[in-house]
Backbone as XML, in Angstrom:
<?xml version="1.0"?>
<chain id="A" units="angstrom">
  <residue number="1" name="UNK">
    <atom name="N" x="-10.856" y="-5.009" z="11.312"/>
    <atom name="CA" x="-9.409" y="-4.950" z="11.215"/>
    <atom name="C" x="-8.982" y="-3.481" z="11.216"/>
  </residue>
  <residue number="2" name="UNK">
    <atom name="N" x="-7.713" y="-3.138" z="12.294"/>
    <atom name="CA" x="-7.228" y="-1.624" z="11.999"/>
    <atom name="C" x="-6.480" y="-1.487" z="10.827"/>
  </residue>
  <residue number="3" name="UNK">
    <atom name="N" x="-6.353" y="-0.148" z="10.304"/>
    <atom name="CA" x="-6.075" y="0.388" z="9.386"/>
    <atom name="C" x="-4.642" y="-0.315" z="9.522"/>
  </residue>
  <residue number="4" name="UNK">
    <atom name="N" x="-4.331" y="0.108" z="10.938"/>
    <atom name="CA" x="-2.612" y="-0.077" z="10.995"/>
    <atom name="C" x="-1.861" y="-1.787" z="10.634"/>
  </residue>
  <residue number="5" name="UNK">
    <atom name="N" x="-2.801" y="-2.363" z="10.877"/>
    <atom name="CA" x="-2.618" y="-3.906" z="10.190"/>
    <atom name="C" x="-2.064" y="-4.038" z="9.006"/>
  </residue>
  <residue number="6" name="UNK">
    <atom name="N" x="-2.945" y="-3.311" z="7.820"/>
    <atom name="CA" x="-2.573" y="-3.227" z="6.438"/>
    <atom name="C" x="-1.513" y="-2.374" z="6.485"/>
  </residue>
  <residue number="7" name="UNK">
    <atom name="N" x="-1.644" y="-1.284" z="6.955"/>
    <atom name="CA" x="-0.326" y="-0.035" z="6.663"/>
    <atom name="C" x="1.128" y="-0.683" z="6.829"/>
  </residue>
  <residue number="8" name="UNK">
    <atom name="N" x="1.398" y="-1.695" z="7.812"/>
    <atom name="CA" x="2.136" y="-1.868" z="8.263"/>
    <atom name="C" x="3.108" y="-3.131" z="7.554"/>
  </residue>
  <residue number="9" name="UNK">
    <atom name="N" x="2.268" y="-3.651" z="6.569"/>
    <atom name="CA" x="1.737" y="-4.764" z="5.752"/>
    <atom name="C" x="2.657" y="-4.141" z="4.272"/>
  </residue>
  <residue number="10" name="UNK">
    <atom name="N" x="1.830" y="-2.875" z="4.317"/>
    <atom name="CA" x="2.231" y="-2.316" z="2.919"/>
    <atom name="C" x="3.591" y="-1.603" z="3.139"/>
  </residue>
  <residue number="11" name="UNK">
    <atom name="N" x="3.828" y="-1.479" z="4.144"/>
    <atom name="CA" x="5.346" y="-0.333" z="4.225"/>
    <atom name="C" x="6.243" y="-1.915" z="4.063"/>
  </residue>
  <residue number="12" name="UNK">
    <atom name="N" x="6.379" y="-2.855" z="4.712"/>
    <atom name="CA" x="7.088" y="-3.602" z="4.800"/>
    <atom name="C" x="7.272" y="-4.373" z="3.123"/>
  </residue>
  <residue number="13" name="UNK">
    <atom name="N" x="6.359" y="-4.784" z="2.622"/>
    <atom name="CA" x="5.843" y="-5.108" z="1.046"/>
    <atom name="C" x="6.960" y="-4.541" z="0.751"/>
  </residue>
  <residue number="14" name="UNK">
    <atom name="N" x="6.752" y="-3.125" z="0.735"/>
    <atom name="CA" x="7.211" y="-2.194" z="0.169"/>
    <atom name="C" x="9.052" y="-2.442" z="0.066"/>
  </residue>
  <residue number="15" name="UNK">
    <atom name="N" x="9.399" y="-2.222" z="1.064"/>
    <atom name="CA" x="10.912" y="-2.401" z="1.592"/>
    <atom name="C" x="11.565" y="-3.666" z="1.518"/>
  </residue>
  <residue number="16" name="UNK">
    <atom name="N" x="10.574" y="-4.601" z="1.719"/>
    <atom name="CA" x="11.093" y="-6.141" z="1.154"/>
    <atom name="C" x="11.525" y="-6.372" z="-0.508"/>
  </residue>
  <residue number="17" name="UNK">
    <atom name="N" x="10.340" y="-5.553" z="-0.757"/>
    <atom name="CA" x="10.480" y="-5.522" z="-2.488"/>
    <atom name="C" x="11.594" y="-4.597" z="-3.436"/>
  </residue>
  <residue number="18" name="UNK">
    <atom name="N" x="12.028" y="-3.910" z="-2.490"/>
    <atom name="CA" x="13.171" y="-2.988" z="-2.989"/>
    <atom name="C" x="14.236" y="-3.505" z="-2.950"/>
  </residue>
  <residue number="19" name="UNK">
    <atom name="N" x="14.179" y="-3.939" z="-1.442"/>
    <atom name="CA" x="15.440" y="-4.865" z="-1.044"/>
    <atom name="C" x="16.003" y="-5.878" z="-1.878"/>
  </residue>
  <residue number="20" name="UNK">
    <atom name="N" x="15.078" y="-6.840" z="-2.224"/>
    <atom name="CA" x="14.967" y="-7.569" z="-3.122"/>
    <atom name="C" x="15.763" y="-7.336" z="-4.574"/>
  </residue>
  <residue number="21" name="UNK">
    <atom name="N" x="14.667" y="-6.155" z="-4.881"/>
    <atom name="CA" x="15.879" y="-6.008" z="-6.409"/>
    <atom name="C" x="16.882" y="-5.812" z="-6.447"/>
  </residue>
  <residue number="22" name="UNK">
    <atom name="N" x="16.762" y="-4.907" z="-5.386"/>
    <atom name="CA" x="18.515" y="-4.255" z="-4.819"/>
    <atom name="C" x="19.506" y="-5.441" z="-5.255"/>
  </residue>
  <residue number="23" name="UNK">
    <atom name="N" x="19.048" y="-6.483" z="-4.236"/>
    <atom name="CA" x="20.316" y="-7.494" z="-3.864"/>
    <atom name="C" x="20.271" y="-8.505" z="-5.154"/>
  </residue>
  <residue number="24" name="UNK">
    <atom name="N" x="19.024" y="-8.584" z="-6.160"/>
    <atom name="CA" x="19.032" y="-9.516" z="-7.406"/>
    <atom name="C" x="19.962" y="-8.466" z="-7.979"/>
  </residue>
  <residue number="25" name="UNK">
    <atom name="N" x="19.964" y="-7.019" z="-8.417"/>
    <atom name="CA" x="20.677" y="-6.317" z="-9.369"/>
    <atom name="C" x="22.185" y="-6.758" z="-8.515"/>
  </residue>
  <residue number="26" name="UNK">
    <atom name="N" x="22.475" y="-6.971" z="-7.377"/>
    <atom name="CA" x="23.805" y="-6.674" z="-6.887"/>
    <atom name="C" x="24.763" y="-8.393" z="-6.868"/>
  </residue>
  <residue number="27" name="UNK">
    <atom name="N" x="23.132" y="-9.716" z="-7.033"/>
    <atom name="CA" x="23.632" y="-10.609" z="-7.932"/>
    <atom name="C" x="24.679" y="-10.932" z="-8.863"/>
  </residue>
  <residue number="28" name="UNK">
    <atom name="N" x="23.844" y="-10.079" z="-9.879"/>
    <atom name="CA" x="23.769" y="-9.714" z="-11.161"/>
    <atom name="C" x="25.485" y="-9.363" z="-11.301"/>
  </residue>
  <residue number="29" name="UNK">
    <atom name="N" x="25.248" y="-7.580" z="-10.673"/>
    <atom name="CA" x="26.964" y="-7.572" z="-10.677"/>
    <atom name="C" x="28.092" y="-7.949" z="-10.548"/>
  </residue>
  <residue number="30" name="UNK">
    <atom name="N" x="27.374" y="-8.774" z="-9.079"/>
    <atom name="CA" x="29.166" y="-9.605" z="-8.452"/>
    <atom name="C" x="29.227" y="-11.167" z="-9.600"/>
  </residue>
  <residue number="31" name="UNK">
    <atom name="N" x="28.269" y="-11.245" z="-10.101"/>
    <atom name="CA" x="29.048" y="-12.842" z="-11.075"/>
    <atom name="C" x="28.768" y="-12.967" z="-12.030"/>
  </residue>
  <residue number="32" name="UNK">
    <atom name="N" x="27.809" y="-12.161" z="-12.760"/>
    <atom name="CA" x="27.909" y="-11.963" z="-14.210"/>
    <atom name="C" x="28.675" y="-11.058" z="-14.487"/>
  </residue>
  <residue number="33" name="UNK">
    <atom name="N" x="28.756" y="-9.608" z="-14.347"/>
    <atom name="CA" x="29.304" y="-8.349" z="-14.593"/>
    <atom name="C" x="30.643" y="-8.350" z="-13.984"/>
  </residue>
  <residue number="34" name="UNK">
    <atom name="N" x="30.875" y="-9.359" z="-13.110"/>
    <atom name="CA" x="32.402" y="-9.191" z="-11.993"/>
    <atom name="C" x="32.799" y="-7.415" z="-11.897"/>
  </residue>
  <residue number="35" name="UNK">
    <atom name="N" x="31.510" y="-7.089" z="-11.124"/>
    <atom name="CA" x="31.961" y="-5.430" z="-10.888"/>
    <atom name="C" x="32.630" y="-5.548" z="-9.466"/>
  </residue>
  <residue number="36" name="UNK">
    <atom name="N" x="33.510" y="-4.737" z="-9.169"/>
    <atom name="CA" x="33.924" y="-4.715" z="-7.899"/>
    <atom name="C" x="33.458" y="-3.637" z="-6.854"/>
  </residue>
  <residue number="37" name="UNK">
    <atom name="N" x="33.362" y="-4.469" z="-5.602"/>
    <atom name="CA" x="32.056" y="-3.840" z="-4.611"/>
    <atom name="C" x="30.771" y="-4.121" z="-5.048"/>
  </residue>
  <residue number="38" name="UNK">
    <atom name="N" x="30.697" y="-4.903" z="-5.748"/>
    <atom name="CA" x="29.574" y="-6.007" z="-5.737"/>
    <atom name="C" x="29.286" y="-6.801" z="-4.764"/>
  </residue>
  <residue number="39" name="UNK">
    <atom name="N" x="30.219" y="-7.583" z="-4.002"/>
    <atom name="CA" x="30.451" y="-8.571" z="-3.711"/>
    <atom name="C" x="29.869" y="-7.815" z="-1.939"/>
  </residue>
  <residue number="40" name="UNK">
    <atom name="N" x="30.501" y="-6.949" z="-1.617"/>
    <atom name="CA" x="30.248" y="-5.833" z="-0.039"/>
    <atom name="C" x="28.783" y="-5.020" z="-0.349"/>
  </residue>
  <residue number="41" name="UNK">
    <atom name="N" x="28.444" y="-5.091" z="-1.744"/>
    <atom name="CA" x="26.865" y="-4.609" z="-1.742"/>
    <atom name="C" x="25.644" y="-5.677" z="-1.314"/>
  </residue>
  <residue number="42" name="UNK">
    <atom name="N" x="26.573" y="-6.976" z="-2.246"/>
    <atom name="CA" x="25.159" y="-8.209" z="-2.284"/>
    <atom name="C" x="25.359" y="-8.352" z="-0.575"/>
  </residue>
  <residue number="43" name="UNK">
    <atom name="N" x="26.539" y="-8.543" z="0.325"/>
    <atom name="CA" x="26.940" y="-8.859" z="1.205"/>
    <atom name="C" x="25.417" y="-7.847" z="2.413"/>
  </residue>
  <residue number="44" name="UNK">
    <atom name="N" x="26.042" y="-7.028" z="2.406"/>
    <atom name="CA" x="24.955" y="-5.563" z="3.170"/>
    <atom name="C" x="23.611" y="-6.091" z="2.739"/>
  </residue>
  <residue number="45" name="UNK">
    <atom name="N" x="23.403" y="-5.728" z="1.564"/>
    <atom name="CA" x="21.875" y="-6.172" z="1.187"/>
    <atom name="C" x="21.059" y="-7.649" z="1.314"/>
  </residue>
  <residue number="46" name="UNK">
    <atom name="N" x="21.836" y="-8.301" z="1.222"/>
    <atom name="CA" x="21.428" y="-9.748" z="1.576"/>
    <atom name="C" x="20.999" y="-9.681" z="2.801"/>
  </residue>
  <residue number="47" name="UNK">
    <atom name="N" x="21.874" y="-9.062" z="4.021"/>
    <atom name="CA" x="21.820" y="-9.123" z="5.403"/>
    <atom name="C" x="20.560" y="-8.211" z="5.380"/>
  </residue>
  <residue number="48" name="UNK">
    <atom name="N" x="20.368" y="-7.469" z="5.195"/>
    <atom name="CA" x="19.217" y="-6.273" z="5.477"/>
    <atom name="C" x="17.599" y="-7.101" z="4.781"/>
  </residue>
  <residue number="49" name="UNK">
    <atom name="N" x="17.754" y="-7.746" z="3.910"/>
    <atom name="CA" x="16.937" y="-8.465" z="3.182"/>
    <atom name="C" x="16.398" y="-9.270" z="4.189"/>
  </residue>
  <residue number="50" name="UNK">
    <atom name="N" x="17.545" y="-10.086" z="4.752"/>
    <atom name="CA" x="16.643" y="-11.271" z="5.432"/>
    <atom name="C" x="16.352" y="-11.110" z="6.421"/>
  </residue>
  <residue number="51" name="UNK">
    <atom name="N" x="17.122" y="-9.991" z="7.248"/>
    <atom name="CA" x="16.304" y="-9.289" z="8.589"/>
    <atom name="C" x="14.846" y="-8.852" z="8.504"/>
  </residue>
  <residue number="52" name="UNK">
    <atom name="N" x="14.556" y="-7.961" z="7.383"/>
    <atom name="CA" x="13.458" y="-7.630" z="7.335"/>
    <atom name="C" x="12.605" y="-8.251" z="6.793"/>
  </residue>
  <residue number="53" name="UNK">
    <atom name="N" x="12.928" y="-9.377" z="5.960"/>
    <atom name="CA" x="12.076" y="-10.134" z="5.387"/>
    <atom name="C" x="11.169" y="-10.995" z="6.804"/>
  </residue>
  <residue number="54" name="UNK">
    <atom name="N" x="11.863" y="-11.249" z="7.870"/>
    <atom name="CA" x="11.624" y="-11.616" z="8.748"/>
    <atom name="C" x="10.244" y="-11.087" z="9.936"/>
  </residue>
  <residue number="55" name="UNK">
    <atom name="N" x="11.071" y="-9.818" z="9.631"/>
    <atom name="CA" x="9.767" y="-9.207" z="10.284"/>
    <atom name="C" x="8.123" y="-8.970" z="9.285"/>
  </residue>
  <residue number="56" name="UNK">
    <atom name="N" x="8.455" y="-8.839" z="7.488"/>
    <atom name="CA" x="7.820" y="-9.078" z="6.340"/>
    <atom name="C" x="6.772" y="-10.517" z="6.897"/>
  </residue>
  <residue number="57" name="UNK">
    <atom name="N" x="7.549" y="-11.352" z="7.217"/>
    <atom name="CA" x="6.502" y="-12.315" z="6.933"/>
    <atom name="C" x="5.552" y="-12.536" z="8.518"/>
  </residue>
  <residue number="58" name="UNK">
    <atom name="N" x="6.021" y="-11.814" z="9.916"/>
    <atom name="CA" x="5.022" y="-11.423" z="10.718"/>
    <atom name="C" x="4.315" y="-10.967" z="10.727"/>
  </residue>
  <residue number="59" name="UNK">
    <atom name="N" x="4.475" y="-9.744" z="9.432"/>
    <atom name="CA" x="3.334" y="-8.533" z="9.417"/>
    <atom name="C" x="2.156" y="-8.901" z="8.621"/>
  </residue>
  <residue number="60" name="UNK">
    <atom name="N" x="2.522" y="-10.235" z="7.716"/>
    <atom name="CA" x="1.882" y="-10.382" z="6.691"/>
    <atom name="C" x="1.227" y="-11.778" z="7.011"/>
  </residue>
  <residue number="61" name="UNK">
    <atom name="N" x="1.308" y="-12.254" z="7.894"/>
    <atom name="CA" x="0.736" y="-13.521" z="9.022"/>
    <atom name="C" x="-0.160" y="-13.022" z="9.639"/>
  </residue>
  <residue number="62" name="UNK">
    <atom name="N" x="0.000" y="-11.852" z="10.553"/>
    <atom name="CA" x="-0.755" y="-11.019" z="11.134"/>
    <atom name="C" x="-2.115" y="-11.187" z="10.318"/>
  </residue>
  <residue number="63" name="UNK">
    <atom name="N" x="-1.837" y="-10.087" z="9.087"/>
    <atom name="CA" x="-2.792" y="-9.604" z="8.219"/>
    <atom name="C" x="-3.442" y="-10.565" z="7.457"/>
  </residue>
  <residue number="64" name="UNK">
    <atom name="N" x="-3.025" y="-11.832" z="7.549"/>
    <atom name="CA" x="-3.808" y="-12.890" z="6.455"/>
    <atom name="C" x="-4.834" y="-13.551" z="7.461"/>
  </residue>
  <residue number="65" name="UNK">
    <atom name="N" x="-4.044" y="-13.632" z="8.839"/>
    <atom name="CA" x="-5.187" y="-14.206" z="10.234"/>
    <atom name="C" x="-6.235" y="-13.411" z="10.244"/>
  </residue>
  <residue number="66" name="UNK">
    <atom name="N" x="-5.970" y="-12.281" z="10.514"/>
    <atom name="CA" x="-6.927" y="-11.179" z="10.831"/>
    <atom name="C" x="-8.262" y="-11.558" z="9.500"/>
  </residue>
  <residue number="67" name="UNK">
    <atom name="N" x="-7.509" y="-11.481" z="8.284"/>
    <atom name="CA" x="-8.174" y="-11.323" z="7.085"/>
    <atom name="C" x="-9.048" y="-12.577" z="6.757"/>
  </residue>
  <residue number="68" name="UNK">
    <atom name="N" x="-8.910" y="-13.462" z="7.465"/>
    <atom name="CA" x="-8.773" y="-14.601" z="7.860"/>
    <atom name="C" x="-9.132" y="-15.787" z="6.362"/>
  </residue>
  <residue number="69" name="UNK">
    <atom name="N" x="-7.825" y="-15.449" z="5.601"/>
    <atom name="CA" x="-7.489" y="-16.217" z="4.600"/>
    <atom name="C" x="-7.376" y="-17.331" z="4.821"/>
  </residue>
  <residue number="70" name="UNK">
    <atom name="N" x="-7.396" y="-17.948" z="3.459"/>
    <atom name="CA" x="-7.584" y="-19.560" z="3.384"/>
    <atom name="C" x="-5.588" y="-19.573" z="3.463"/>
  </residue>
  <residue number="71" name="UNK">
    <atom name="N" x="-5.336" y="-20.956" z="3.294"/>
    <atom name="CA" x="-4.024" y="-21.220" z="3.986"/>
    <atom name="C" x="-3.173" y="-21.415" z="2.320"/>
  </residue>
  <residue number="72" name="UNK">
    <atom name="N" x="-4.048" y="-21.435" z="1.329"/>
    <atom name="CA" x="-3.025" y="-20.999" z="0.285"/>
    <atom name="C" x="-2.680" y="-19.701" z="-0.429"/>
  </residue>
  <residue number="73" name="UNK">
    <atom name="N" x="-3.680" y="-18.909" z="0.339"/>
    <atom name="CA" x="-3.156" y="-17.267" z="-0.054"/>
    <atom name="C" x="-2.260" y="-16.670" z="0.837"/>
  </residue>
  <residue number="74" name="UNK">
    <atom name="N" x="-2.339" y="-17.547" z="1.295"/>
    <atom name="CA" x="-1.618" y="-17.307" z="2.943"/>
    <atom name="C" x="-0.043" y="-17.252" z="2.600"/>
  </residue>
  <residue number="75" name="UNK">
    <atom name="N" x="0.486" y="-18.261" z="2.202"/>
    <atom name="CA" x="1.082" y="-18.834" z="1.618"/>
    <atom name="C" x="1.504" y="-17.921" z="0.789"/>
  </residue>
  <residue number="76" name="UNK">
    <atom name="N" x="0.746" y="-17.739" z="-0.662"/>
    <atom name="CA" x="1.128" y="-16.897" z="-2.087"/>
    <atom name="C" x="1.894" y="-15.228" z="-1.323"/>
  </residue>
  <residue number="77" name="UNK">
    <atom name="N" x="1.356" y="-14.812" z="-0.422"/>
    <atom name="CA" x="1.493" y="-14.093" z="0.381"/>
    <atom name="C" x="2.728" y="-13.613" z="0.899"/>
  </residue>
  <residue number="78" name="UNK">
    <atom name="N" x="3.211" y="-14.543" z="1.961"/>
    <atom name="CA" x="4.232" y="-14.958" z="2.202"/>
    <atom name="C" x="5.813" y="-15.070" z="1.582"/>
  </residue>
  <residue number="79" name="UNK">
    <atom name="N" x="5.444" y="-16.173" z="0.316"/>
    <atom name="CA" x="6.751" y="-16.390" z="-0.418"/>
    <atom name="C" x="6.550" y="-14.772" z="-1.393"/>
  </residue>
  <residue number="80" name="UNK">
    <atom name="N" x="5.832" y="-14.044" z="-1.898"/>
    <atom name="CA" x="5.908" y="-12.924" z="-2.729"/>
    <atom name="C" x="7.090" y="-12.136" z="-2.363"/>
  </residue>
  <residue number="81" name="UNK">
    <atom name="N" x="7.702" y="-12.368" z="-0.871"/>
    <atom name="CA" x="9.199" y="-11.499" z="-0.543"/>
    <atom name="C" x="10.448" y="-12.135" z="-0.299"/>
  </residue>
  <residue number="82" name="UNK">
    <atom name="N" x="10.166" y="-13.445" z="-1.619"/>
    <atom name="CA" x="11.542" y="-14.075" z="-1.845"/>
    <atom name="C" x="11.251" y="-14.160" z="-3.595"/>
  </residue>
  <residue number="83" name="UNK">
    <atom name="N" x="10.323" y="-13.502" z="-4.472"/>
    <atom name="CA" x="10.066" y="-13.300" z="-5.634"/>
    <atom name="C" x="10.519" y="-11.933" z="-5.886"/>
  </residue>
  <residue number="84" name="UNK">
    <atom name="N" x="12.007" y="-11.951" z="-6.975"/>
    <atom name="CA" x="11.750" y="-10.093" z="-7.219"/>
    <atom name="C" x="10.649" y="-9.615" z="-7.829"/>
  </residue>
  <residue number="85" name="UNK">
    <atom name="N" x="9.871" y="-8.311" z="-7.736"/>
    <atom name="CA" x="8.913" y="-7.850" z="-7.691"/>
    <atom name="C" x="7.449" y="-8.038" z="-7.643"/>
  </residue>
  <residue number="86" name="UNK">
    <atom name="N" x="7.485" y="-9.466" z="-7.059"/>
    <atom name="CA" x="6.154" y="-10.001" z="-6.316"/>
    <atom name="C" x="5.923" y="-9.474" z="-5.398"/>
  </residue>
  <residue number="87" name="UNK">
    <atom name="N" x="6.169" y="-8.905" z="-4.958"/>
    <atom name="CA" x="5.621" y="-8.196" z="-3.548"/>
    <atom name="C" x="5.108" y="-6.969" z="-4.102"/>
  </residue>
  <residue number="88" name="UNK">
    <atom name="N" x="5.489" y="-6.380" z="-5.019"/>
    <atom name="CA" x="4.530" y="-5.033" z="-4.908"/>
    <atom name="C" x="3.143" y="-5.262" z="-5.450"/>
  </residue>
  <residue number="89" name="UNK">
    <atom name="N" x="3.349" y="-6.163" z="-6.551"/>
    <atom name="CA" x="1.987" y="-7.094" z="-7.216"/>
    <atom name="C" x="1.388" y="-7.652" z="-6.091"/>
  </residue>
  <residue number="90" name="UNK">
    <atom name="N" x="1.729" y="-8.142" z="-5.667"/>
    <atom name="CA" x="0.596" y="-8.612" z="-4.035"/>
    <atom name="C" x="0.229" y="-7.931" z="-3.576"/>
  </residue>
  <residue number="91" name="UNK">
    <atom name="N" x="1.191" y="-6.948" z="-3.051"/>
    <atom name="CA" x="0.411" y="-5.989" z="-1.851"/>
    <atom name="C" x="-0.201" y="-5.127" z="-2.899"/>
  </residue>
  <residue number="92" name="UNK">
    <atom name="N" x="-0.261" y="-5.098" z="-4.342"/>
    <atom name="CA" x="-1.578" y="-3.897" z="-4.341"/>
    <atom name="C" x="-2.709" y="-4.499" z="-4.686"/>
  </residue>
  <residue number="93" name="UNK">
    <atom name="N" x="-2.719" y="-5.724" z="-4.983"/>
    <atom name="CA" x="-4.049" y="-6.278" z="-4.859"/>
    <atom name="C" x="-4.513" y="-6.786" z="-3.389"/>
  </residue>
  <residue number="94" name="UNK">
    <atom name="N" x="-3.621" y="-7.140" z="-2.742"/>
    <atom name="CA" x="-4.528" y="-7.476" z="-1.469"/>
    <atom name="C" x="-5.000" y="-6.132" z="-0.688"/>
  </residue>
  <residue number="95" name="UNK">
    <atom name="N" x="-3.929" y="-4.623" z="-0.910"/>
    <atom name="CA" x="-4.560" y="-3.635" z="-0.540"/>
    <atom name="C" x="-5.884" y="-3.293" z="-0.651"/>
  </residue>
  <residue number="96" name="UNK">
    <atom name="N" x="-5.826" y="-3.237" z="-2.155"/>
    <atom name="CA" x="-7.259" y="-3.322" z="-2.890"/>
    <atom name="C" x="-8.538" y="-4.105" z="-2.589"/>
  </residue>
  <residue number="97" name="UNK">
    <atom name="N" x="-8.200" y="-5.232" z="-1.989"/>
    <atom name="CA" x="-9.560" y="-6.515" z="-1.373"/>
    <atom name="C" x="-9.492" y="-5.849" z="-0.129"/>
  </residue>
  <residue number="98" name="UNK">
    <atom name="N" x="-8.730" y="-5.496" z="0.948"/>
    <atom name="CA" x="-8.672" y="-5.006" z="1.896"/>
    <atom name="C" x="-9.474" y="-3.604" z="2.738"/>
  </residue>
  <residue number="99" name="UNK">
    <atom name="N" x="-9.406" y="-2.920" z="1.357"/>
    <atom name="CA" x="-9.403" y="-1.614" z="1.943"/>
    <atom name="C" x="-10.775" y="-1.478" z="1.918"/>
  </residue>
  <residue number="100" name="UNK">
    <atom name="N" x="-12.102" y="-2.356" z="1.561"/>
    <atom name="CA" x="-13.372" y="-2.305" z="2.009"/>
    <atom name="C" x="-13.733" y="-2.596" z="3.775"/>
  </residue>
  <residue number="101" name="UNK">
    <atom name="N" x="-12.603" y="-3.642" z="4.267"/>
    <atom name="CA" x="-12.655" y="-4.696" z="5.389"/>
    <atom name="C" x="-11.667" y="-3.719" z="6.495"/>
  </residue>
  <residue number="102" name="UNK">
    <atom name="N" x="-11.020" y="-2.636" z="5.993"/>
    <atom name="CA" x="-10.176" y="-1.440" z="7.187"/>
    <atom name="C" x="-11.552" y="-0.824" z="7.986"/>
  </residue>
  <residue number="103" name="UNK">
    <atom name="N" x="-11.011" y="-0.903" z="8.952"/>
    <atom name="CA" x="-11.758" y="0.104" z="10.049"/>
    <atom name="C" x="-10.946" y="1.134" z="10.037"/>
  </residue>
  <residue number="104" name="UNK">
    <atom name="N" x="-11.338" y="2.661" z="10.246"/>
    <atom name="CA" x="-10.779" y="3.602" z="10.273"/>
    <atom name="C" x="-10.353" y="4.042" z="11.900"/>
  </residue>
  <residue number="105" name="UNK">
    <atom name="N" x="-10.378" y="3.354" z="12.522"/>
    <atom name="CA" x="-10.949" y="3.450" z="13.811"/>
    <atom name="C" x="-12.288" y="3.892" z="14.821"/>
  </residue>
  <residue number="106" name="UNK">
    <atom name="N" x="-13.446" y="3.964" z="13.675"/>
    <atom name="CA" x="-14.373" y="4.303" z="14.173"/>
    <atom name="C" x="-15.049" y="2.864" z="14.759"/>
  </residue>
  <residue number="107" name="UNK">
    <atom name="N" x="-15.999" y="2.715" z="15.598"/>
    <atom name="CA" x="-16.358" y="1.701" z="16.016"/>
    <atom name="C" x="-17.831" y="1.278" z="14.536"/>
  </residue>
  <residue number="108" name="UNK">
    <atom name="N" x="-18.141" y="-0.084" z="14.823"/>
    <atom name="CA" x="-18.730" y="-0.162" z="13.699"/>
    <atom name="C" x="-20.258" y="-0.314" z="13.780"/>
  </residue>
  <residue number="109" name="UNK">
    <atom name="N" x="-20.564" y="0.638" z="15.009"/>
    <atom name="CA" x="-21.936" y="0.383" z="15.438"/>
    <atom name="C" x="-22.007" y="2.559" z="14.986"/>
  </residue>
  <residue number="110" name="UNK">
    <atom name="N" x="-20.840" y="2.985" z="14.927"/>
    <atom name="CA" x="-20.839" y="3.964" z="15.044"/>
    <atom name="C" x="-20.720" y="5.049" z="13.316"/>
  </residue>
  <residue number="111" name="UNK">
    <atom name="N" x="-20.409" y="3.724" z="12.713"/>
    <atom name="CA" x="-20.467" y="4.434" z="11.064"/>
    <atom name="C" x="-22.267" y="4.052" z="10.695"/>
  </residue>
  <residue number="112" name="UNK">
    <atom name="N" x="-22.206" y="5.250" z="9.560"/>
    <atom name="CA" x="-23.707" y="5.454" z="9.572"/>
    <atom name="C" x="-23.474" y="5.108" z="7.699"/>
  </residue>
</chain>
């Protein structure tokens, strides 16, 4: 597996999981707190959320095939970027199982 599989895996994690709180804190504001411009924050962030969540769960399909996971981690995987801050808890443990199974791009007849 290339490096860029996971990298690509973890940047997205990453941005899904921000997104995420973002738009739970901006929840939060527009109907518990009734803050105003709440409502044009959750609005923006929601939209940006589920765009990228979109591309989130290609990158992370990708990487579970490749990895070639069983179909309920697959899964745990997956939904972690509709959990606020499940996604960073995932991606650093699957980084972690991963990063023995990265090729650096060297070929593997060619590491000594």
């Amino acid at each position: 597996m290339k490096k860029s599989v996971l990298t690509r895996y973890r940047v997205m994690a990453y941005v899904t999981g921000v997104l995420l709180v973002l738009l739970t804190l901006g929840v939060i504001a527009k109907y518990i707190l009734d803050m105003n411009g709440a409502a044009d924050f959750t609005k923006i962030v929601g939209i940006a959320h589920g765009w990228l969540y979109v591309i989130y769960l290609v990158f992370a399909f990708d990487l579970g095939s490749k990895a070639k996971w069983p179909v309920g981690k697959q899964l745990w995987v997956l939904i972690a970027g509709t959990i606020p801050t499940a996604a960073f808890f995932v991606e650093r443990k699957v980084s972690k199982e991963l990063e023995s199974k990265v090729a650096d791009g060297v070929p593997a007849g060619a590491r000594a």
